[in-house]
C-alpha positions in Angstrom: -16.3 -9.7 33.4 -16.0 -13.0 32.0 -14.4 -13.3 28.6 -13.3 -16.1 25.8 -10.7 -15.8 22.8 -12.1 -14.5 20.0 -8.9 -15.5 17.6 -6.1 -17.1 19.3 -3.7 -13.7 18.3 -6.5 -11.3 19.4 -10.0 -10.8 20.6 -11.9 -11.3 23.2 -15.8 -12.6 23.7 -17.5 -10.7 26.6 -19.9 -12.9 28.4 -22.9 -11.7 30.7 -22.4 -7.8 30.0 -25.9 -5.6 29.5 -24.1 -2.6 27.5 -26.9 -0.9 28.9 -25.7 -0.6 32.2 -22.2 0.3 31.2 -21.3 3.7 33.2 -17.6 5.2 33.5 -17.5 3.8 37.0 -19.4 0.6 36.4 -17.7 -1.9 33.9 -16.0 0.4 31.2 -12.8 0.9 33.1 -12.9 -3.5 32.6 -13.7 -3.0 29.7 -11.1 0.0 28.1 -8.3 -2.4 29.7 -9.7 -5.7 27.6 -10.2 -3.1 24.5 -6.0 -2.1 25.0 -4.8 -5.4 25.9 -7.1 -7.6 22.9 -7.9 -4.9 20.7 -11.0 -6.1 19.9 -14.0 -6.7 21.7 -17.5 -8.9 20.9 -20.2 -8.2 23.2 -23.1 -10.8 21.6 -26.7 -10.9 21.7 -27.1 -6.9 22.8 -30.2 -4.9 23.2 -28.9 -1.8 22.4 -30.6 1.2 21.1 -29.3 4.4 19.2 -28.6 6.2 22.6 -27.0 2.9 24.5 -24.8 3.4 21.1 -23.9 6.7 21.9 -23.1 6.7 25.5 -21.3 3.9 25.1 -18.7 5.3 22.6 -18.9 8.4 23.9 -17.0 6.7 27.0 -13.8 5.9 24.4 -14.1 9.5 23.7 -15.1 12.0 21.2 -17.7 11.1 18.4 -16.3 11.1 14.8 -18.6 13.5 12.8 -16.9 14.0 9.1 -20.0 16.3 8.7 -18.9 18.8 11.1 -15.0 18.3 10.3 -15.4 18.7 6.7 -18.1 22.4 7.8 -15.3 23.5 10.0 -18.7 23.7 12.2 -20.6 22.0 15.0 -23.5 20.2 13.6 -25.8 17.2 14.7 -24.6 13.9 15.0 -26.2 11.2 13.4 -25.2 7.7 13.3 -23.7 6.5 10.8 -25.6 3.3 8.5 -23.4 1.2 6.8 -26.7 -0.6 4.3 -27.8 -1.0 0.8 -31.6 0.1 1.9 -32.6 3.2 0.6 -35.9 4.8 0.9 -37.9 1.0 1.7 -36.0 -0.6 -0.9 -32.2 -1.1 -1.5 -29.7 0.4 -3.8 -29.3 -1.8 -7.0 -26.3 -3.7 -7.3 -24.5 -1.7 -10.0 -25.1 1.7 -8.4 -22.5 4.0 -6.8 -23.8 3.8 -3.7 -23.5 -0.4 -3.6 -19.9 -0.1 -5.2 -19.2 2.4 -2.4 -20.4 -0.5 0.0 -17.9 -2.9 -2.0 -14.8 -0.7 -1.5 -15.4 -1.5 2.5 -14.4 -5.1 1.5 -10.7 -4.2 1.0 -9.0 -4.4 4.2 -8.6 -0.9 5.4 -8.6 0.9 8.8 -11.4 3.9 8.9 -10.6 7.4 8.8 -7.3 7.5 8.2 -7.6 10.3 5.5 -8.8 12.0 8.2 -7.8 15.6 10.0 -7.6 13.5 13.5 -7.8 9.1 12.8 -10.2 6.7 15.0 -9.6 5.3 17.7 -12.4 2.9 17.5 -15.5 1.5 15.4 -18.7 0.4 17.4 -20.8 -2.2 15.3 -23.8 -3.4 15.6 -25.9 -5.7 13.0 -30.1 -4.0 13.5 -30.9 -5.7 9.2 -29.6 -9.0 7.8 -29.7 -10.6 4.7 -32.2 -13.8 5.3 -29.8 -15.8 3.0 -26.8 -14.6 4.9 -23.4 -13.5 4.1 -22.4 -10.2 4.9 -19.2 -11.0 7.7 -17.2 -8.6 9.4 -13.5 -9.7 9.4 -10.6 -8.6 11.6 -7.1 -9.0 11.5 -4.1 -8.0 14.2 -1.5 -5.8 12.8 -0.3 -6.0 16.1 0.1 -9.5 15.6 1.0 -9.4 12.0 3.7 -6.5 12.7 5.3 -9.1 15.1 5.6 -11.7 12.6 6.5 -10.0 9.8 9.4 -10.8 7.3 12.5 -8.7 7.7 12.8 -7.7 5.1 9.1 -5.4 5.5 9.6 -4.7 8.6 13.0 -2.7 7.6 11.4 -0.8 5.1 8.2 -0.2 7.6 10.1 0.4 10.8 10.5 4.0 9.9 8.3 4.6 7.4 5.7 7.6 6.7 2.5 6.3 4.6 0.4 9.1 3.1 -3.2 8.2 2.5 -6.5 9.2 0.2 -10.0 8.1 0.4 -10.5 8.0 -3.3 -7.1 5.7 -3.5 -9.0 2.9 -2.2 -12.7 3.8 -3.8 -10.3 3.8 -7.2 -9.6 0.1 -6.9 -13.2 -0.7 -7.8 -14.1 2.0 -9.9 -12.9 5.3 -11.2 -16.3 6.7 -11.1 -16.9 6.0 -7.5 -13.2 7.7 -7.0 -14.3 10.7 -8.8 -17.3 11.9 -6.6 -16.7 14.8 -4.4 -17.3 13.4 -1.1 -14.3 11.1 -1.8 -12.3 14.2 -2.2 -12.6 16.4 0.3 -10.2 15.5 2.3 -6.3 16.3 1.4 -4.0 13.8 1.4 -3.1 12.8 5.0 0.3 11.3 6.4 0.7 9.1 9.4 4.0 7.1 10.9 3.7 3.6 10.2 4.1 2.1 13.6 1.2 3.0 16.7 3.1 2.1 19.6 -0.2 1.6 21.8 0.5 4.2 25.3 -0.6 1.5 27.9 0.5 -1.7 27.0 3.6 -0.3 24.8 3.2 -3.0 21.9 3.6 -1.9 18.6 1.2 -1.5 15.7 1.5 -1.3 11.7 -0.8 1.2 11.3 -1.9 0.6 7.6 -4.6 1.1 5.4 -6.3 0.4 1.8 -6.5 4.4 1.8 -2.5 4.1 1.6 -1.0 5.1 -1.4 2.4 6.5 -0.8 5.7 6.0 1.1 7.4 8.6 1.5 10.7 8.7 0.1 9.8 5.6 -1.9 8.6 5.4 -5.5 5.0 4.9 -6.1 4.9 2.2 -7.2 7.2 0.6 -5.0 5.2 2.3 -2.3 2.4 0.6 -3.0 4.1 -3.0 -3.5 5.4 -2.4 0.4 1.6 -1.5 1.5 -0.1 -4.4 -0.2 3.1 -6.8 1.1 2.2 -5.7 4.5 -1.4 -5.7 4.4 -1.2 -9.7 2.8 0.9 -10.2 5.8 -1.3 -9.2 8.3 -4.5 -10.8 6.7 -3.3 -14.5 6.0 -6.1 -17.0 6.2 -5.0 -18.2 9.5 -4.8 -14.5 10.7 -8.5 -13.2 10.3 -11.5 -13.3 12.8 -14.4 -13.9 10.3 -18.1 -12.5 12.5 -20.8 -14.0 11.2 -23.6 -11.5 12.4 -26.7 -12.4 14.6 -29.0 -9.2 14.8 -27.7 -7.5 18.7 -24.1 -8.4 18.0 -21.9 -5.5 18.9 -18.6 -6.1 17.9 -15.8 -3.2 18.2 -12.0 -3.0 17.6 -9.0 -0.6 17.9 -8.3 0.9 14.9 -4.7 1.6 15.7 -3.8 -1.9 16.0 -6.8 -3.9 13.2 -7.5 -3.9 9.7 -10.9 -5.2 9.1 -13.4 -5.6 5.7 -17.2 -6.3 4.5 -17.4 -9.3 3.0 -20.3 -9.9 -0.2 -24.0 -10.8 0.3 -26.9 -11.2 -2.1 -27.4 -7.3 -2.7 -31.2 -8.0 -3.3 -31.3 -8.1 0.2 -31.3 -5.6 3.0 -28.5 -5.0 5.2 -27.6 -2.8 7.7 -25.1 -2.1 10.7 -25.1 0.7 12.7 -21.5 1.9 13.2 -19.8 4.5 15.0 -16.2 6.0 15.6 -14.5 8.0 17.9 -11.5 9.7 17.3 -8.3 9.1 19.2 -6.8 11.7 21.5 -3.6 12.6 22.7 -3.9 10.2 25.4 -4.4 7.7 23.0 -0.8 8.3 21.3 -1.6 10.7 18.6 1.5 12.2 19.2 3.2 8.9 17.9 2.3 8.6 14.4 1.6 12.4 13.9 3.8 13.9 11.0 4.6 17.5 12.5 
């Protein structure tokens, strides 16, 4: 498997890999050991369908489906679209549904208001906008937990953040904050730092979703978050992908922050993205409050 920087803190590019013949035998043991050792991973120019999407994240392990977790209830998976088109058209740009886009540009890990966190997102560009924009960014907190001041990292080293879904839809609009699919999950708390089980190197795992540190006042809970989170996403720090439709690009949410950035919202846009949860092999056990 031949593979180029993607950043020089993080990243790789995988060359001359057909996701489509990925198998649990063939390749993805390769590829799990770049995914722990770079934390993310850009496969370009894919020909991947819904079920190559599937299989392959299905081979990181179990599928995130917040409709079943919030039933309590096995139901269908369906992938999830991250996309302003709606029903032939696309949303307009001052509707709910495009702010709710918009909240994905604050740097943020997914799920981590979540019963069990991710492990990974799997994305893949399928609509762009013609007059482009729309990047993915990433950003180590691997990296950015290694290099941070002293002064943070004493205050982070040991630290509990609790986290809400409608904390970070707040930021852009109280509105968007107050629907009930931003509230149904309760408030979650996580340990700060994901040491990651086969390498050993240690994470901030952090999130827009943050909102409290425990033991701290909220306020002063919040300066520490958005202290760390400016560390970690410095100019110099962040992996900017500028999509080409095929482009599957995927990262370890225990270890990367990552955000939308803005395109022309007259335009369609869509990425097909999906997570799997992390298991206890993946060091729940680590940053699980019990």
């Amino acid at each position: 498997m031949h593979t180029t920087p993607l950043h020089p803190d993080f990243g790789r590019i995988v060359q001359d890999v057909d996701l489509r013949d990925v198998t649990a035998d063939h390749l993805f043991p390769e590829i799990r050991q770049a995914f722990e050792e770079h934390s993310a991973l850009l496969f370009p120019a894919q020909q991947m369908d819904d079920e190559t999407h599937v299989r392959l994240a299905e081979l990181f392990g179990p599928l995130e489906n917040r409709d079943a977790m919030a039933a309590g209830r096995d139901l269908d998976f369906e992938i999830p679209e991250v996309s302003n088109q709606t029903g032939g058209g696309v949303s307009a740009p001052e509707s709910l549904h495009t702010l709710n886009l918009q909240a994905n540009m604050l740097w943020h890990t997914d799920s981590t208001f979540l019963p069990v966190p991710a492990l990974i997102n799997i994305l893949t560009a399928r609509v762009l906008p013609p007059s482009g924009g729309g990047e993915t960014e990433l950003a180590s907190t691997r990296a950015g937990w290694a290099s941070m001041p002293t002064d943070l990292r004493d205050k982070l080293q040991d630290a509990i953040i609790w986290h809400r879904l409608s904390h970070s839809r707040a930021r852009l609009s109280p509105e968007l904050a107050r629907l009930p699919e931003m509230n149904k999950w309760p408030d979650r708390p996580w340990r700060a730092i994901w040491p990651n089980p086969v390498t050993g190197e240690e994470a901030l795992f952090i999130a827009s979703h943050g909102f409290s540190i425990e033991g701290l006042g909220l306020a002063e809970g919040q300066e520490v978050i958005d202290a760390a989170i400016a560390h970690c996403t410095r100019p110099e720090a962040v992996y900017s992908h500028k999509w080409q439709v095929g482009d599957v690009l995927l990262w370890d949410e225990r270890a990367v922050l990552h955000r939308g950035r803005p395109w022309n919202y007259d335009e369609p846009r869509t990425l097909k993205s999906i997570c799997c949860s992390v298991t206890e092999a993946d060091g729940l056990a680590s940053v699980r409050i019990v």
